[in-house]
Backbone as XML, in Angstrom:
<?xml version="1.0"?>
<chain id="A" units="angstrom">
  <residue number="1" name="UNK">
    <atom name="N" x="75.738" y="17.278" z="73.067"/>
    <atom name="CA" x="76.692" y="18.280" z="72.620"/>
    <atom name="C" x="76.449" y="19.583" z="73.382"/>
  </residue>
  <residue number="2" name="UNK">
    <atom name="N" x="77.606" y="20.252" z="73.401"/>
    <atom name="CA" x="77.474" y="21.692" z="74.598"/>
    <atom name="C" x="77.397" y="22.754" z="73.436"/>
  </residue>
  <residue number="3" name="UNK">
    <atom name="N" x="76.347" y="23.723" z="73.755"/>
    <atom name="CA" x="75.527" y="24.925" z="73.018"/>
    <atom name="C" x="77.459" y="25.671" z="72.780"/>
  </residue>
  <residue number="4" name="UNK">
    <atom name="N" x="77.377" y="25.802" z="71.338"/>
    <atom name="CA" x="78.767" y="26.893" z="70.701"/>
    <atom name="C" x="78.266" y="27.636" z="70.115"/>
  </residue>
  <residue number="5" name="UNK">
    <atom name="N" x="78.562" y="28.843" z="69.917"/>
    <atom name="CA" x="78.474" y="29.829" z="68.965"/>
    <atom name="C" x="79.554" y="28.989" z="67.599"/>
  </residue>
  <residue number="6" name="UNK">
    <atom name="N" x="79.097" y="29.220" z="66.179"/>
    <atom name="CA" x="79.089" y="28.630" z="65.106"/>
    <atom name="C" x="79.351" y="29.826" z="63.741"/>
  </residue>
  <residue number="7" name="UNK">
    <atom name="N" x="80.160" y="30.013" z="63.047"/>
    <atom name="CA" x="80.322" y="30.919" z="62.162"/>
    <atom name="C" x="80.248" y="30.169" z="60.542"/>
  </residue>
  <residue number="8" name="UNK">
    <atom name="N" x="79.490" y="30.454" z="59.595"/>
    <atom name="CA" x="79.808" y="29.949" z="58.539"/>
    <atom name="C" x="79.823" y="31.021" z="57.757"/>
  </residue>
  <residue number="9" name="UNK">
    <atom name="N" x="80.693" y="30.997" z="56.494"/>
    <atom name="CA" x="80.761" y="31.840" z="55.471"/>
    <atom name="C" x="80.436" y="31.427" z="54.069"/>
  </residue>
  <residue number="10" name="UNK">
    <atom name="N" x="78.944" y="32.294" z="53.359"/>
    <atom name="CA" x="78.384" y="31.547" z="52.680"/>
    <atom name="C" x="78.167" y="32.078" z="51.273"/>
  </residue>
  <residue number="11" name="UNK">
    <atom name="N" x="78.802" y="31.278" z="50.453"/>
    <atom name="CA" x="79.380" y="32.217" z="48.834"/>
    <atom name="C" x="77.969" y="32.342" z="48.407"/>
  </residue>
  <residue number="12" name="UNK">
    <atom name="N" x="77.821" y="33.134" z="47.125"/>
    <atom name="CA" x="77.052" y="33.191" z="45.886"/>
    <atom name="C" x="76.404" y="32.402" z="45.884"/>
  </residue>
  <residue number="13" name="UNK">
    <atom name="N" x="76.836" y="31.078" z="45.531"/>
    <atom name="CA" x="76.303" y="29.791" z="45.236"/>
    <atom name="C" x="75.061" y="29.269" z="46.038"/>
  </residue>
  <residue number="14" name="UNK">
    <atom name="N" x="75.402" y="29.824" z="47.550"/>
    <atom name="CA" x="74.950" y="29.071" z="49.085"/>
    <atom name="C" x="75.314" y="28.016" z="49.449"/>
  </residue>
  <residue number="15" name="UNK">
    <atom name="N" x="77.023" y="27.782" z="48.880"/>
    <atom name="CA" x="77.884" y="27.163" z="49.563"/>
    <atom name="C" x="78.380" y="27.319" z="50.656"/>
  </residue>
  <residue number="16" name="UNK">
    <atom name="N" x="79.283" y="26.523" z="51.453"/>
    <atom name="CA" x="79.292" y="27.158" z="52.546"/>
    <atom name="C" x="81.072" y="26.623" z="52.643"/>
  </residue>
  <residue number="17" name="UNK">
    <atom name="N" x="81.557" y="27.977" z="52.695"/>
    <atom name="CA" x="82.726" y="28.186" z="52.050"/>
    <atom name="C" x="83.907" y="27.853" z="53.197"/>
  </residue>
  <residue number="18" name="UNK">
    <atom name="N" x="83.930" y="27.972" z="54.519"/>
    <atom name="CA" x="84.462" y="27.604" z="55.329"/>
    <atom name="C" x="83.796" y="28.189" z="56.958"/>
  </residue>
  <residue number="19" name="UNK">
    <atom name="N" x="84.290" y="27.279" z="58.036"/>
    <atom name="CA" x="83.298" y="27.437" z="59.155"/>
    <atom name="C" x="84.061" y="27.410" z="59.765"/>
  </residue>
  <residue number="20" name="UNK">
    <atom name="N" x="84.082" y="27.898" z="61.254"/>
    <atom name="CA" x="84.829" y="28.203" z="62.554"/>
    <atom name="C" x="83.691" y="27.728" z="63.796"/>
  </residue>
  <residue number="21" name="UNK">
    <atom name="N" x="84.354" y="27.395" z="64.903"/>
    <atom name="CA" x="82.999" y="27.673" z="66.118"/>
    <atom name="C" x="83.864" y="27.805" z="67.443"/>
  </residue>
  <residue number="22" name="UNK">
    <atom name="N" x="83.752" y="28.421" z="68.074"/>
    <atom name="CA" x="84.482" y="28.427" z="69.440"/>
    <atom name="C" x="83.559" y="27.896" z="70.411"/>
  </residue>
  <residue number="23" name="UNK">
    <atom name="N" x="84.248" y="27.963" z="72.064"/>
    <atom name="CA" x="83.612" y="27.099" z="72.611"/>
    <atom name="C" x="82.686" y="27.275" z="73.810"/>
  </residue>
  <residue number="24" name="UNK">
    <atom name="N" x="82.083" y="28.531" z="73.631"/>
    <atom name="CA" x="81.101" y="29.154" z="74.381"/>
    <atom name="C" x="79.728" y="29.487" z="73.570"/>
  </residue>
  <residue number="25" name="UNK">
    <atom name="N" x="78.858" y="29.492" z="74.163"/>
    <atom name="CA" x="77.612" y="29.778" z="73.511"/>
    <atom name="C" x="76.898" y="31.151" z="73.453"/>
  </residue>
  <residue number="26" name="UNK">
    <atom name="N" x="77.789" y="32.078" z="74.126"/>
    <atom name="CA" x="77.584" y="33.040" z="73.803"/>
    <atom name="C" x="78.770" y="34.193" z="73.316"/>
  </residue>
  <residue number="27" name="UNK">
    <atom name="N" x="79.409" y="33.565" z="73.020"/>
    <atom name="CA" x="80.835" y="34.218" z="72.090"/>
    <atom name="C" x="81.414" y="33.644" z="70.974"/>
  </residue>
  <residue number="28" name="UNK">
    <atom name="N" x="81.878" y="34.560" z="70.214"/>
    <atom name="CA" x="82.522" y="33.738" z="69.165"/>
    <atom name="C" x="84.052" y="34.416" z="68.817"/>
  </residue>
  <residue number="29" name="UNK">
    <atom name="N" x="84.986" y="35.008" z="69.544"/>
    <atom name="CA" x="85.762" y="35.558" z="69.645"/>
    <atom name="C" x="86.613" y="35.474" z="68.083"/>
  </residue>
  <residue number="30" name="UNK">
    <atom name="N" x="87.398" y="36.917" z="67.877"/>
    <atom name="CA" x="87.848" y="37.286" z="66.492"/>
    <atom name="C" x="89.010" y="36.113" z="66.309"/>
  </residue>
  <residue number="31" name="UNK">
    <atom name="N" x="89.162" y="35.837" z="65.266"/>
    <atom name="CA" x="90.074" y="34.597" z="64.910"/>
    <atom name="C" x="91.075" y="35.267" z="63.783"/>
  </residue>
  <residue number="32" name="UNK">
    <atom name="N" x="92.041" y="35.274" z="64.102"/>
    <atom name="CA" x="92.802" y="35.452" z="62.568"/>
    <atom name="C" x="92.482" y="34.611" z="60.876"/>
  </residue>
  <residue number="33" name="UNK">
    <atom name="N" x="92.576" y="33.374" z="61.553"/>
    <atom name="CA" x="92.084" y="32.749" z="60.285"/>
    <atom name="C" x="90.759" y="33.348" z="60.134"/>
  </residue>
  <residue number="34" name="UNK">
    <atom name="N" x="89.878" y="33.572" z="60.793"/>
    <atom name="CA" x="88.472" y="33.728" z="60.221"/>
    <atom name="C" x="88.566" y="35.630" z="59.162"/>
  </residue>
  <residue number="35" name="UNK">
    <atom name="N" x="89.572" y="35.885" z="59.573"/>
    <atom name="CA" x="89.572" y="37.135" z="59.147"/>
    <atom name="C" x="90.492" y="37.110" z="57.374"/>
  </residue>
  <residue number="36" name="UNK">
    <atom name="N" x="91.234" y="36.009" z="57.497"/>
    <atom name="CA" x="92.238" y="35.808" z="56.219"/>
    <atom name="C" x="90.743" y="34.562" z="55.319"/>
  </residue>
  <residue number="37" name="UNK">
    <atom name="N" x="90.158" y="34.227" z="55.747"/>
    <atom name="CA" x="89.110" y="33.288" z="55.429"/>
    <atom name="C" x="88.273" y="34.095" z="54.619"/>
  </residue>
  <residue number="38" name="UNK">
    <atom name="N" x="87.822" y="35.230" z="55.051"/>
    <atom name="CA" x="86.723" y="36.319" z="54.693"/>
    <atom name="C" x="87.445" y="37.162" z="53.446"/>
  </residue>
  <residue number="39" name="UNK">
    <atom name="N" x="88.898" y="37.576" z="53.889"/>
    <atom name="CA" x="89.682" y="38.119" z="52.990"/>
    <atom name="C" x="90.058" y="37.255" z="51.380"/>
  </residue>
  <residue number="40" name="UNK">
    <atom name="N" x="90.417" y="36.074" z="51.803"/>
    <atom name="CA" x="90.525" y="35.231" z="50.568"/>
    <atom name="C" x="89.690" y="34.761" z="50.074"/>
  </residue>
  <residue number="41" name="UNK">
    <atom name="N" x="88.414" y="34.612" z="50.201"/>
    <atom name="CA" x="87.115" y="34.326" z="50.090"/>
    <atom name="C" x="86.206" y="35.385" z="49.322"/>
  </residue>
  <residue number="42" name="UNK">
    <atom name="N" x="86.748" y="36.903" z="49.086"/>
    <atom name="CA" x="85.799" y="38.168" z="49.365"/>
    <atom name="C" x="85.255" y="37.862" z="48.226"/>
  </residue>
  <residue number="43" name="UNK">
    <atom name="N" x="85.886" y="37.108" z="46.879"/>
    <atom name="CA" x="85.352" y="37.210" z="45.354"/>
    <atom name="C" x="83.895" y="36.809" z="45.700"/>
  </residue>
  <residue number="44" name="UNK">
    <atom name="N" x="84.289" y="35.663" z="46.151"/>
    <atom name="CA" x="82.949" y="34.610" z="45.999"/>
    <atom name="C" x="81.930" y="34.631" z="47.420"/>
  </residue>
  <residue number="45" name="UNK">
    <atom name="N" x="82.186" y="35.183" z="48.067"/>
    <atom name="CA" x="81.543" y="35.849" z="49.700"/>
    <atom name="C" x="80.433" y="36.473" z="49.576"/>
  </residue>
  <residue number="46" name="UNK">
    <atom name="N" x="79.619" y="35.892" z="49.807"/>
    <atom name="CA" x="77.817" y="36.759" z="49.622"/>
    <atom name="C" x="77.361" y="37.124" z="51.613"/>
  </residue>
  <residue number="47" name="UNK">
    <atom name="N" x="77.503" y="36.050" z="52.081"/>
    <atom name="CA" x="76.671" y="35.892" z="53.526"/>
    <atom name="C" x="77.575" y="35.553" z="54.288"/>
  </residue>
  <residue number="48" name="UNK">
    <atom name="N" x="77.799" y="36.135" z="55.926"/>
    <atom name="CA" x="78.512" y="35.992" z="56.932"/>
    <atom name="C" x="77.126" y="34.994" z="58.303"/>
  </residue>
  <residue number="49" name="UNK">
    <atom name="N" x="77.306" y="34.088" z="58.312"/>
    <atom name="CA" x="76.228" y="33.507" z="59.368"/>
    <atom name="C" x="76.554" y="33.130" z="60.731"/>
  </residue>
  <residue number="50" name="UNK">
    <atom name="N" x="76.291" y="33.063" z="61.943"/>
    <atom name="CA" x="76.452" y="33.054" z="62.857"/>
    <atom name="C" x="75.621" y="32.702" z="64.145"/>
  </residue>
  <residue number="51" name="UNK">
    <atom name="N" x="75.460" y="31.542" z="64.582"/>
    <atom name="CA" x="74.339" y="31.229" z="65.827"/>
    <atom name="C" x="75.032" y="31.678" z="67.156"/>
  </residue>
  <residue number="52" name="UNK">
    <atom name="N" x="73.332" y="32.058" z="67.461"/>
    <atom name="CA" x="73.394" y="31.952" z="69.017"/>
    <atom name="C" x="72.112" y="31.484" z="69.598"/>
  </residue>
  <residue number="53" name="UNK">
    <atom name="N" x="74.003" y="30.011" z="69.822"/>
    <atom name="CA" x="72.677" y="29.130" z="70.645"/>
    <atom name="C" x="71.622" y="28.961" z="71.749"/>
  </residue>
  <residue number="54" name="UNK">
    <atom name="N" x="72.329" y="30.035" z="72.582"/>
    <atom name="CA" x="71.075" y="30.684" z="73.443"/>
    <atom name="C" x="70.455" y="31.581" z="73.539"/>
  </residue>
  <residue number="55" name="UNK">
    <atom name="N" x="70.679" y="32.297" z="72.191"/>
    <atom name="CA" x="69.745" y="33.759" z="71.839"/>
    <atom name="C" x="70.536" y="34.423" z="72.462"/>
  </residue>
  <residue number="56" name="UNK">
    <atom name="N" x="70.297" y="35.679" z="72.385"/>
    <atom name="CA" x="69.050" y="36.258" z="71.402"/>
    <atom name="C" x="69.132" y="36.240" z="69.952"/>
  </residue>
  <residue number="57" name="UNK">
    <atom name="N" x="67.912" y="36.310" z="69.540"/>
    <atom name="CA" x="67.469" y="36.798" z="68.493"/>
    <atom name="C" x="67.591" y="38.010" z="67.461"/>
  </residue>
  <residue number="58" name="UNK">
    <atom name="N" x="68.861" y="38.122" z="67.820"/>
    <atom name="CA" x="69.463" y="39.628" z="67.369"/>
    <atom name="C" x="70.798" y="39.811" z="67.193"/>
  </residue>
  <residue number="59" name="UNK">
    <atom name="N" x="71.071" y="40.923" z="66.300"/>
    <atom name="CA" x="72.717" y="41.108" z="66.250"/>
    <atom name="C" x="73.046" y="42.043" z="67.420"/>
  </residue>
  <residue number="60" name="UNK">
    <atom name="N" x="74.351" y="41.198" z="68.005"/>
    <atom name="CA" x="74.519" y="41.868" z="69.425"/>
    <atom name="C" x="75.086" y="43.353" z="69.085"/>
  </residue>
  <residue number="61" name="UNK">
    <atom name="N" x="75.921" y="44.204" z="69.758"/>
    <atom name="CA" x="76.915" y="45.736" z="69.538"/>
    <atom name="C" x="77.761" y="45.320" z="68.403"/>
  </residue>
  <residue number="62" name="UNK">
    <atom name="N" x="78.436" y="43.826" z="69.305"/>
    <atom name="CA" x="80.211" y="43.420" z="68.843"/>
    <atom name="C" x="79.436" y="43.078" z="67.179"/>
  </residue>
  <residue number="63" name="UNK">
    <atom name="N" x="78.462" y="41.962" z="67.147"/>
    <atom name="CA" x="77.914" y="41.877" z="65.702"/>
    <atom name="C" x="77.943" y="43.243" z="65.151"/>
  </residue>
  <residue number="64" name="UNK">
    <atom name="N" x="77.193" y="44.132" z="65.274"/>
    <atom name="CA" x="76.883" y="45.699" z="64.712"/>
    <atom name="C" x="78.403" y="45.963" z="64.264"/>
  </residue>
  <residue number="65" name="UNK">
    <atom name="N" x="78.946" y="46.252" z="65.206"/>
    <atom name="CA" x="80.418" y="47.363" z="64.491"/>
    <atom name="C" x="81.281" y="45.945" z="63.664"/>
  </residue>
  <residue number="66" name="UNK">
    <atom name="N" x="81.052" y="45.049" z="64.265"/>
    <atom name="CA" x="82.007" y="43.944" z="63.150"/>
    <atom name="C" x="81.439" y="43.794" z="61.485"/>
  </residue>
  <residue number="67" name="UNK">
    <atom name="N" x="79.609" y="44.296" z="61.395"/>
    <atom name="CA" x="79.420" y="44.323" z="59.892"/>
    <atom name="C" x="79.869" y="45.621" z="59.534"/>
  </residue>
  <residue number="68" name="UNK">
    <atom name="N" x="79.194" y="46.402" z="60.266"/>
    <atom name="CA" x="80.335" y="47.840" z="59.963"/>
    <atom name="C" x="81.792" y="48.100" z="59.404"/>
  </residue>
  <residue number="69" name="UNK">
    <atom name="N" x="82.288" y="47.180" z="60.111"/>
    <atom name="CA" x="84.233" y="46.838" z="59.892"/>
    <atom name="C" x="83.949" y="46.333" z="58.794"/>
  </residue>
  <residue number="70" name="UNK">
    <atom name="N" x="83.908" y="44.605" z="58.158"/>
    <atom name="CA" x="83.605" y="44.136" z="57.070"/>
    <atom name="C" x="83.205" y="44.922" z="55.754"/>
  </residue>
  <residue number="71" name="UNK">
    <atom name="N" x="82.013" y="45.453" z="55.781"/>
    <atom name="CA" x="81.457" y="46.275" z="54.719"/>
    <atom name="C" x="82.602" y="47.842" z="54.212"/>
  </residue>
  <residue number="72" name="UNK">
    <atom name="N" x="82.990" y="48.362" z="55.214"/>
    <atom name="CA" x="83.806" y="48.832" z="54.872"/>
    <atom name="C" x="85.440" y="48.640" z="54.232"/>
  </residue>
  <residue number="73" name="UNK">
    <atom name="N" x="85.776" y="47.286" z="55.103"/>
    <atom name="CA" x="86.772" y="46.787" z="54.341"/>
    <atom name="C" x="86.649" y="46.287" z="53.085"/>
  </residue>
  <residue number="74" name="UNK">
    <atom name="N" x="85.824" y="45.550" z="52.691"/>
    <atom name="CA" x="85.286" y="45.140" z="51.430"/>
    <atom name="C" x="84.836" y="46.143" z="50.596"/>
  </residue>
  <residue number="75" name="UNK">
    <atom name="N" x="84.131" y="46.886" z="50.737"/>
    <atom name="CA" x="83.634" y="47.862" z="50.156"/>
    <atom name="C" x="82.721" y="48.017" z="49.411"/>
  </residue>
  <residue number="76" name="UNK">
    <atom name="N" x="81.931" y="46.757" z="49.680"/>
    <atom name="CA" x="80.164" y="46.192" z="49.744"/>
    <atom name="C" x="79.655" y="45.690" z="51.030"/>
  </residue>
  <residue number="77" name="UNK">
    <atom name="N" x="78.468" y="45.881" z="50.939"/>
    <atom name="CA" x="77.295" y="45.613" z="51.519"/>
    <atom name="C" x="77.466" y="43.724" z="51.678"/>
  </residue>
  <residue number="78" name="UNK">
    <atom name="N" x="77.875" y="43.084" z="52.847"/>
    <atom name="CA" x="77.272" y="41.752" z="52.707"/>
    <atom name="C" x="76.104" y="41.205" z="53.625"/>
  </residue>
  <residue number="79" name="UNK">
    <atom name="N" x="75.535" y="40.114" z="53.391"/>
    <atom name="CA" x="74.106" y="39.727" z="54.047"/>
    <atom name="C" x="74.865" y="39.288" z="55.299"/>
  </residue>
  <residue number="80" name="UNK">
    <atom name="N" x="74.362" y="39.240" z="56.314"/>
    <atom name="CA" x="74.334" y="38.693" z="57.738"/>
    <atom name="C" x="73.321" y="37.698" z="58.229"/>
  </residue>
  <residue number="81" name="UNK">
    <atom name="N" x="73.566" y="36.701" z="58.663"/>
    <atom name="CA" x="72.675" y="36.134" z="59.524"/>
    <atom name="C" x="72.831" y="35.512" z="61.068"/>
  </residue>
  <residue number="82" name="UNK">
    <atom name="N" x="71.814" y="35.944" z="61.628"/>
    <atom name="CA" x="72.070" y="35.216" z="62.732"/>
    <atom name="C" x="71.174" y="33.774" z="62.831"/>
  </residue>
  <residue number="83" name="UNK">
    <atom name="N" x="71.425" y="32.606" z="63.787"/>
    <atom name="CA" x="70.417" y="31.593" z="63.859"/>
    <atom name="C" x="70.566" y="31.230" z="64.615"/>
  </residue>
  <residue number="84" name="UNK">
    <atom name="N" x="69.211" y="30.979" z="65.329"/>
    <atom name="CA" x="68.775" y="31.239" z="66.593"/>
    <atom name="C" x="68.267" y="29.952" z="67.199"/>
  </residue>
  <residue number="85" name="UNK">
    <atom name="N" x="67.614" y="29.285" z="67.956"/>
    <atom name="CA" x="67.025" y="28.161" z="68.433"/>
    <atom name="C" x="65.579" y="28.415" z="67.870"/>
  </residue>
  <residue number="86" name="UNK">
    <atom name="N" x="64.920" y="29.249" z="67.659"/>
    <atom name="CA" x="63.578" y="29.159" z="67.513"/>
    <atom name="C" x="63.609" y="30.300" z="65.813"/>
  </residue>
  <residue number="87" name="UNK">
    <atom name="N" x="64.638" y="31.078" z="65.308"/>
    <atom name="CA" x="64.378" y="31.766" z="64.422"/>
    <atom name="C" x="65.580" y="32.362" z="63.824"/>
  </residue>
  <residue number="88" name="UNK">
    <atom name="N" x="65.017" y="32.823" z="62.360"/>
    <atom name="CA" x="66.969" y="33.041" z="61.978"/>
    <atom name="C" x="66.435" y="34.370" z="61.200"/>
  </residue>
  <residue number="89" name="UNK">
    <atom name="N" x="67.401" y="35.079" z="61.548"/>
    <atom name="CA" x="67.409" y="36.870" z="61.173"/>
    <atom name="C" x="68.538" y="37.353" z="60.182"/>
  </residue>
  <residue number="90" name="UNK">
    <atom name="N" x="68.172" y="38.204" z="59.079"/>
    <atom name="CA" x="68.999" y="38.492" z="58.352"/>
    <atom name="C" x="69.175" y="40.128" z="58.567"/>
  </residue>
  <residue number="91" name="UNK">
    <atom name="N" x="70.266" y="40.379" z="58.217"/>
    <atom name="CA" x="70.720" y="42.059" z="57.873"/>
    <atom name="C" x="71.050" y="41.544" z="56.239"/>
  </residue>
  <residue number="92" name="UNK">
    <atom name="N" x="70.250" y="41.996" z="55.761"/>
    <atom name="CA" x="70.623" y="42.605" z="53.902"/>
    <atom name="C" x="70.594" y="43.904" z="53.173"/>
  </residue>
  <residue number="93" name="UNK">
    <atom name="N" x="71.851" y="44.870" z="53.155"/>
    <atom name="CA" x="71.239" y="46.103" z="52.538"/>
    <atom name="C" x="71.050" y="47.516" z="53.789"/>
  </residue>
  <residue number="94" name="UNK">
    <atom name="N" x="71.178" y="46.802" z="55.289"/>
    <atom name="CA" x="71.074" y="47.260" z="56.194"/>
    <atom name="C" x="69.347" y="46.963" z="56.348"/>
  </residue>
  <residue number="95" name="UNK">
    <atom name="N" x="68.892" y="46.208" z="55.955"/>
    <atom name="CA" x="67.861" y="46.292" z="56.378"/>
    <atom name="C" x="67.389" y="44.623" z="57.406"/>
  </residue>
  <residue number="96" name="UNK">
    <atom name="N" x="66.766" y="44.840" z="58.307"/>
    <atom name="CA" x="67.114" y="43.555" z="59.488"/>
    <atom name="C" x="65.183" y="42.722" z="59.409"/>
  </residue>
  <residue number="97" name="UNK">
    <atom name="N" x="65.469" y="41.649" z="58.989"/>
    <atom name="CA" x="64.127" y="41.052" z="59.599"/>
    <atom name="C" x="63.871" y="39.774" z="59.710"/>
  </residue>
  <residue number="98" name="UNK">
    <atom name="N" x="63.451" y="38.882" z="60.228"/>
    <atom name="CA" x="63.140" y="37.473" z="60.540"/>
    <atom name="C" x="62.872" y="37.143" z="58.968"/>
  </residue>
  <residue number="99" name="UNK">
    <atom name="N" x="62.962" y="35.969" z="58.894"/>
    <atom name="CA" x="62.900" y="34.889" z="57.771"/>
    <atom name="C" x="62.586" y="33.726" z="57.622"/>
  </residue>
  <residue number="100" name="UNK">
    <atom name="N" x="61.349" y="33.393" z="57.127"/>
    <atom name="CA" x="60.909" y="32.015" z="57.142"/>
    <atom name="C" x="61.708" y="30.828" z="56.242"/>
  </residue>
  <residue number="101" name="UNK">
    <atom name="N" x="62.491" y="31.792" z="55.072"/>
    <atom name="CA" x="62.242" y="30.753" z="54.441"/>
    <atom name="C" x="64.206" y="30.683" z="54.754"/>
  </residue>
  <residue number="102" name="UNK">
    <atom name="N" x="64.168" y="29.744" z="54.980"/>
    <atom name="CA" x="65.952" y="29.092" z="55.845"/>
    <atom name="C" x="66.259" y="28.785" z="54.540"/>
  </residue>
  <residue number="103" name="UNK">
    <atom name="N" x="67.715" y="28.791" z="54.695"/>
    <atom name="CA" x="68.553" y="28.002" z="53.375"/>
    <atom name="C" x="68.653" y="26.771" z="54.055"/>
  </residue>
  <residue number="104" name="UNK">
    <atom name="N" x="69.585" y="25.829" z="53.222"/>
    <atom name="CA" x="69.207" y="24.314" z="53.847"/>
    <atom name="C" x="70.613" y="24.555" z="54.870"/>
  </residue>
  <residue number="105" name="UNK">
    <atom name="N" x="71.695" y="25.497" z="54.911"/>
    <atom name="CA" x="72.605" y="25.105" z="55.515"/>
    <atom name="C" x="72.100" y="25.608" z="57.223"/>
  </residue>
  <residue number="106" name="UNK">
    <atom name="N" x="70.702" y="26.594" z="57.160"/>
    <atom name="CA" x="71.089" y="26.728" z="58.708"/>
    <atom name="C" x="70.755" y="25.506" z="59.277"/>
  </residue>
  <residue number="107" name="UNK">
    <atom name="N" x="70.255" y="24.519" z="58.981"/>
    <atom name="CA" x="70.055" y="23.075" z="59.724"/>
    <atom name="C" x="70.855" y="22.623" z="60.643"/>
  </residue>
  <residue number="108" name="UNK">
    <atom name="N" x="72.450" y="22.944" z="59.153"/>
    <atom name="CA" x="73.411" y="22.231" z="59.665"/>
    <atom name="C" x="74.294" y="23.153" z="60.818"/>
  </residue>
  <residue number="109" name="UNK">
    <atom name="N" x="73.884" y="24.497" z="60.804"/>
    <atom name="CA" x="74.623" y="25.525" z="61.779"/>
    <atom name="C" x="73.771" y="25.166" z="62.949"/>
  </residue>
  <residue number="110" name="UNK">
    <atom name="N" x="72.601" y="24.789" z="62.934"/>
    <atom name="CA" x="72.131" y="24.642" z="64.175"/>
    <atom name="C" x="72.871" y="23.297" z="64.963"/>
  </residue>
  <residue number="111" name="UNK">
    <atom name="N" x="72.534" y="22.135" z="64.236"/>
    <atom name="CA" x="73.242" y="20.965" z="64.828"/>
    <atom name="C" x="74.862" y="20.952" z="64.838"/>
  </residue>
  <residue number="112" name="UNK">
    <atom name="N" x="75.724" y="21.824" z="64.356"/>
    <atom name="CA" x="77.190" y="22.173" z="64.942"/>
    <atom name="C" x="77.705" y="23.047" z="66.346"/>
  </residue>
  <residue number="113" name="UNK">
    <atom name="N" x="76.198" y="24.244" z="66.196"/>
    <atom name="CA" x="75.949" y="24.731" z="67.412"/>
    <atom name="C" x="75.223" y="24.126" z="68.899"/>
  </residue>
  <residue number="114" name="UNK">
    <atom name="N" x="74.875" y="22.772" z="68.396"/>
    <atom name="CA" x="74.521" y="22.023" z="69.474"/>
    <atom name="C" x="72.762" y="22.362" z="69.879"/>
  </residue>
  <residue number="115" name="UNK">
    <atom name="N" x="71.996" y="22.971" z="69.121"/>
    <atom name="CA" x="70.513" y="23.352" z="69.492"/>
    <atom name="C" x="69.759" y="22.801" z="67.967"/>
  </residue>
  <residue number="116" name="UNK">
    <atom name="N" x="68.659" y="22.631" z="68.452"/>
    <atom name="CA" x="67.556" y="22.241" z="67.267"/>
    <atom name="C" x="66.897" y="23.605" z="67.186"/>
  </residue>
  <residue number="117" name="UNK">
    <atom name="N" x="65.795" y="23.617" z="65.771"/>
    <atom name="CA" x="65.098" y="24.391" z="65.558"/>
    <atom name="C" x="63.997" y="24.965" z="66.476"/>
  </residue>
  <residue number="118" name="UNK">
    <atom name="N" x="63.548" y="23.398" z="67.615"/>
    <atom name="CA" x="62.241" y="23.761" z="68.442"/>
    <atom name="C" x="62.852" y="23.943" z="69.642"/>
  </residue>
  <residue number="119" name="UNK">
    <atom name="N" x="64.146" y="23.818" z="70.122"/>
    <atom name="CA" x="64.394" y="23.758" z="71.149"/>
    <atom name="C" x="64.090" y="25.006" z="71.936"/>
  </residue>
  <residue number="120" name="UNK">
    <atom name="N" x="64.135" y="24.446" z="73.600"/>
    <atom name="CA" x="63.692" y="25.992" z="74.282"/>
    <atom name="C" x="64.624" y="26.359" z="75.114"/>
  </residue>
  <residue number="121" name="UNK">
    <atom name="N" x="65.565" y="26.819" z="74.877"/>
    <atom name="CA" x="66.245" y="27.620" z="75.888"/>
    <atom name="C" x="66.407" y="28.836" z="76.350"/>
  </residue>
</chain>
C-alpha cells in the first residue's frame, strides 16, 4: 500500500465517527465533506486525528491555523492528534505532547495510512 495522509474524527465515546484520506503522504487537502462531517458531528466530536505517514512528528503551520479555525468555529477547545510511524502526539487544551498510551483506533489509522508502528521512514 502507498504511504496517505489519513483523517479520522473521533467522538466522546472513541468512536470513530467518520474518515477521509487523500492520496499523498504528505497532504491531506481541505475537503468539503470533511468540513460538513466536523459540522454535523460537532455534538458528539471530542478528537480530530490525522497521520503522517512520513513524519514529522508534529503539527505542521496548515495543522496550527486549521485547529485555530475549528476551535473557534465551534467554540471549544478540541483534542488533536497526529500519528506518526514511530509516535503519536496530541494537542489537548493547547497543550502538545507525545503519548504512550494509543487508543486502539490509531492501529487502524496507521494501517489505512499505509505505515506500521516500527516502521522507518
Amino acid at each position: 500500500m502507498t504511504a496517505r495522509e489519513v483523517c479520522f474524527l473521533i467522538g466522546h465515546d472513541g468512536s470513530v465517527l467518520w474518515a477521509d484520506a487523500s492520496n499523498s503522504p504528505t497532504a491531506l487537502p481541505d475537503s468539503r465533506q470533511r468540513w460538513e462531517a466536523i459540522w454535523s458531528n460537532r455534538e458528539r466530536l471530542r478528537e480530530i486525528a490525522h497521520s503522517h505517514p512520513v513524519g514529522p512528528a508534529a503539527f505542521s503551520r496548515e495543522d496550527e491555523t486549521t485547529m485555530a479555525a475549528l476551535d473557534a468555529a465551534l467554540g471549544r477547545p478540541l483534542r488533536y492528534s497526529v500519528v506518526a510511524p514511530r509516535v503519536m502526539i496530541v494537542r489537548d487544551h493547547g497543550e502538545t505532547s507525545e503519548t504512550t498510551d494509543e487508543p486502539w483506533w490509531a492501529a487502524l489509522l496507521r494501517l489505512a495510512s499505509g505505515m506500521r508502528k516500527d516502521s522507518r521512514r
